[in-house]
C-alpha positions as CSV (number, residue, x, y, z in Angstrom):
1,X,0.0,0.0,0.0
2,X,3.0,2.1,-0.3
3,X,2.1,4.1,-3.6
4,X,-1.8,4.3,-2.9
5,X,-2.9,7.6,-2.0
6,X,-3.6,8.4,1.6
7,X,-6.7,9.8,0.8
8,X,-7.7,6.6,-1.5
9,X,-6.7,4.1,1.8
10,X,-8.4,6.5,4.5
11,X,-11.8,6.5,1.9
12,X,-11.5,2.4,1.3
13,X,-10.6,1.6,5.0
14,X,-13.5,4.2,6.6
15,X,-15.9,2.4,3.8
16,X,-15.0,-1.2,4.6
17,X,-15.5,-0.9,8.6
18,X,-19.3,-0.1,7.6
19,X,-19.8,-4.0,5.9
20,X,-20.8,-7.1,7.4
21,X,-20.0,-10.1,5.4
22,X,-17.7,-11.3,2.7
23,X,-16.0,-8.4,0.1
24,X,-15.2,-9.1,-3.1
25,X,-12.4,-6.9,-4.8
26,X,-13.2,-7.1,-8.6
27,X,-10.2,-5.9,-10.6
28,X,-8.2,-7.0,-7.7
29,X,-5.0,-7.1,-10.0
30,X,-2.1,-7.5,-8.1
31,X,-4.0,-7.8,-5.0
32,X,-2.6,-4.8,-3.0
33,X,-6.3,-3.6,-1.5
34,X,-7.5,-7.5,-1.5
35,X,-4.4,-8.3,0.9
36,X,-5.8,-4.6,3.1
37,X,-8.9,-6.0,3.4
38,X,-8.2,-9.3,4.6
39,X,-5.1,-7.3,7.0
40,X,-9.3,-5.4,8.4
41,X,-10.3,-9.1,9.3
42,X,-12.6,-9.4,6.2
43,X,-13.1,-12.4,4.5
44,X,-11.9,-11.5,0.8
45,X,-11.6,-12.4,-2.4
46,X,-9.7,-10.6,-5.5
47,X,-10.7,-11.2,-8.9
48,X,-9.2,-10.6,-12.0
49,X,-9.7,-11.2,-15.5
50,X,-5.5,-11.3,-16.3
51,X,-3.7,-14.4,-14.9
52,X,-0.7,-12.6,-14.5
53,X,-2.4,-10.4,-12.0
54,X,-3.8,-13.3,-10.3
55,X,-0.1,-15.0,-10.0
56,X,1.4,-12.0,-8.6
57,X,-1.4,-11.0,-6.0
58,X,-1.3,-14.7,-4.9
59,X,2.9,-15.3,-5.0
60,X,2.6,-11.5,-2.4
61,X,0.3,-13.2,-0.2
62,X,2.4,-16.4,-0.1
63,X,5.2,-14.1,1.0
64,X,2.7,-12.6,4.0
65,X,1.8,-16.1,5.9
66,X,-1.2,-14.4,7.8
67,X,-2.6,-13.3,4.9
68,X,-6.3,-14.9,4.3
69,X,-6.9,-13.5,0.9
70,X,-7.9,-15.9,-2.0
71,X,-8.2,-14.9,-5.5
72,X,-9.3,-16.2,-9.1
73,X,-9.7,-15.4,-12.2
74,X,-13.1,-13.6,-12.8
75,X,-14.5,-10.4,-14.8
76,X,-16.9,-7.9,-13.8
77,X,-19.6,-9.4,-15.7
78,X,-19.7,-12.9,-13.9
79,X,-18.5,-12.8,-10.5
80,X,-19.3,-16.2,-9.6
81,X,-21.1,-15.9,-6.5
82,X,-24.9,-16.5,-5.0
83,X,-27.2,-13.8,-5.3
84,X,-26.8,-12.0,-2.3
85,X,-23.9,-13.2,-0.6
86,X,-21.8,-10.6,-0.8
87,X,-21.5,-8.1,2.1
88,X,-19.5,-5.3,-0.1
89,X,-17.4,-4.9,-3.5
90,X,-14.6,-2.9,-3.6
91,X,-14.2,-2.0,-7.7
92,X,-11.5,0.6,-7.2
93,X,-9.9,1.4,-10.8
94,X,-11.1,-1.8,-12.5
95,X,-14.7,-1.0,-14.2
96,X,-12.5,2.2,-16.0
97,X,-11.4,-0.5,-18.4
98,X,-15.0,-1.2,-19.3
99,X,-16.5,-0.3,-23.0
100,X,-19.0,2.8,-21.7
101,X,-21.7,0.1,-23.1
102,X,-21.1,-2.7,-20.4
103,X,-20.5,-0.7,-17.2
104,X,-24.6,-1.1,-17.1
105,X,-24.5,-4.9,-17.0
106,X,-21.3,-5.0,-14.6
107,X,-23.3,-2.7,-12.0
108,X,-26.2,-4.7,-12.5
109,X,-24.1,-7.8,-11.7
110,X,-22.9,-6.3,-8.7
111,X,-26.3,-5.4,-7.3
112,X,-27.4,-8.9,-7.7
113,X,-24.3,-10.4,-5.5
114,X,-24.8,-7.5,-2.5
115,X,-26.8,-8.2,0.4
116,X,-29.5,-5.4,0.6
117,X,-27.3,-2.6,2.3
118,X,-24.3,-4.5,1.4
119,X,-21.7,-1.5,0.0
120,X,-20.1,-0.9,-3.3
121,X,-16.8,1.6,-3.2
122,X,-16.4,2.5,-7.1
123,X,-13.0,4.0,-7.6
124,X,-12.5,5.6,-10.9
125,X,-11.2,8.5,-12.9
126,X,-13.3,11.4,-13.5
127,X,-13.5,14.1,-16.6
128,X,-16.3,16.1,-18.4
129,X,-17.5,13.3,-20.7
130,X,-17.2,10.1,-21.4
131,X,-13.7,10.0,-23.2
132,X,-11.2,7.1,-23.4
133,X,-7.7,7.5,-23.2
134,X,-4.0,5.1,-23.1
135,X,-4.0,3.7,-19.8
136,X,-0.4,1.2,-18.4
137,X,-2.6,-1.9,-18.9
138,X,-5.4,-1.5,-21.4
139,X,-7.8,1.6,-22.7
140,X,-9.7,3.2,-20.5
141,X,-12.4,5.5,-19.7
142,X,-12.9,9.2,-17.7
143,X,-16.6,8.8,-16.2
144,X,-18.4,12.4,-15.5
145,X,-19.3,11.4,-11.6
146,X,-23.2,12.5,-12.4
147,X,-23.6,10.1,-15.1
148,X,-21.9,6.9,-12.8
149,X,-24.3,7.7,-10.7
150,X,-27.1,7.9,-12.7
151,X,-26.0,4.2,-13.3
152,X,-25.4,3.0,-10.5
153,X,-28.6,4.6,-9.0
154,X,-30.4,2.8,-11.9
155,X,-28.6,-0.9,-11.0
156,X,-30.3,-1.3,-8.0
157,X,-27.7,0.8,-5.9
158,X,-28.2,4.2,-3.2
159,X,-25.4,6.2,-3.6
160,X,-24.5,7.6,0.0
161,X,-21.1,9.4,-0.8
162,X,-19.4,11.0,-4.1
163,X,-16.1,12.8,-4.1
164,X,-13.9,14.5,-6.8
165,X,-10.2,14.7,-6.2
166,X,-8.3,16.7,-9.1
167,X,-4.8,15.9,-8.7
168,X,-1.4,17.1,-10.6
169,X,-2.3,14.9,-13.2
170,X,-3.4,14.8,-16.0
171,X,-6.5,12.6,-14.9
172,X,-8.7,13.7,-12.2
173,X,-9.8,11.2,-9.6
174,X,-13.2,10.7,-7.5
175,X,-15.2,7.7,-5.6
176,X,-18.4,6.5,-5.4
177,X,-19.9,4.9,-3.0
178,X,-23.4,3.0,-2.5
179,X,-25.3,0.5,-1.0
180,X,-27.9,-2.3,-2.3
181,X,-31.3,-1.1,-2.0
182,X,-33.7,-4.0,-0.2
C-alpha cells in the first residue's frame, strides 16, 4: 500500500469498517487492497480477469503467511457468487477498463451479489464526458461522476457518498460509493 494515496486508503478503510459479510475486490489485480482487506479481518476475495495479476497477488500473499486472501480469475460481468452473498465490492480502478456500453451490465451484476445494504466503493477516474484515453494496462475510460451515478442509482444501488479529487495529473480522480437497495 505504499504508492496508494492516503486519501484513497483512509476513503477504502472508513468504507470497509461499515460492511458485514464477505467483500469481493473485482479488478483485484495484483492484490494490494484485496491483501488490506483481509489485514481489516474481512473475509476477501480478488478477482481478476488477467492471470498474471492473479499470480502476482497470490505469489505476495504467499510471502505474508497471515494473509487470508484468495483470488481467481473472474470479470466484472460474472462474478461467480450466490445472489446475495456478498456483504461489499470494492471496484477501485477496474470498471474504468469497461466499453462505456457494459458498465450497465457489470453494475447490474454487482447489485445482484450484495446483500441489501451491502456497500459498493467504485474508484474511478473522472473528466467532463465520457472520453477514453492510453491507460499502463489497457484503454480506459474518464466517467463524468453524475452520469456513474445515474448508473449505478439505476442498478439497483443508493449512492451515499461522491467525491472529486483533481490531482497534478493529468486525470482527475473521485469515488463512489453505494449501497444495495432491499
Amino acid at each position: 500500500m505504499d504508492h496508494v494515496d492516503p486519501a484513497d486508503l483512509a476513503l477504502v478503510t472508513g468504507w470497509a469498517r461499515g460492511l458485514a459479510g464477505p467483500v469481493l475486490d473485482v479488478g483485484c489485480g495484483p492484490g494490494q487492497w484485496t491483501a488490506h482487506l483481509a489485514g481489516l479481518g474481512f473475509d476477501v476475495n480478488g478477482i481478476d480477469p488477467t492471470p498474471e495479476f492473479i499470480a502476482i497477488a497470490r505469489a505476495s500473499d504467499s510471502a505474508a503467511p497471515d494473509c487470508t486472501a484468495r483470488y481467481r480469475l473472474g470479470s466484472a460481468h460474472d462474478l461467480g457468487v450466490e445472489d446475495g452473498s456478498l456483504g461489499g465490492i470494492l471496484s477501485w480502478y477496474s470498471l474504468i477498463h469497461l466499453e462505456p456500453g457494459l458498465i450497465s451490465t457489470a453494475l447490474a451484476e454487482f447489485a445482484r451479489c450484495l446483500r441489501p445494504g451491502g456497500g459498493l466503493a467504485l474508484g474511478f477516474f473522472t473528466g467532463e464526458t465520457v472520453a477514453s484515453f492510453d491507460h499502463a494496462v489497457a484503454t480506459a475510460y474518464r466517467w463524468p461522476v453524475d452520469l456513474l451515478v445515474e448508473a449505478v442509482d439505476a442498478a439497483g444501488l443508493t449512492v451515499t457518498h461522491t467525491e472529486r479529487r483533481p490531482v497534478r495529473t493529468a486525470r482527475d480522480h473521485a469515488a463512489i460509493l453505494a449501497v444495495r437497495r432491499a
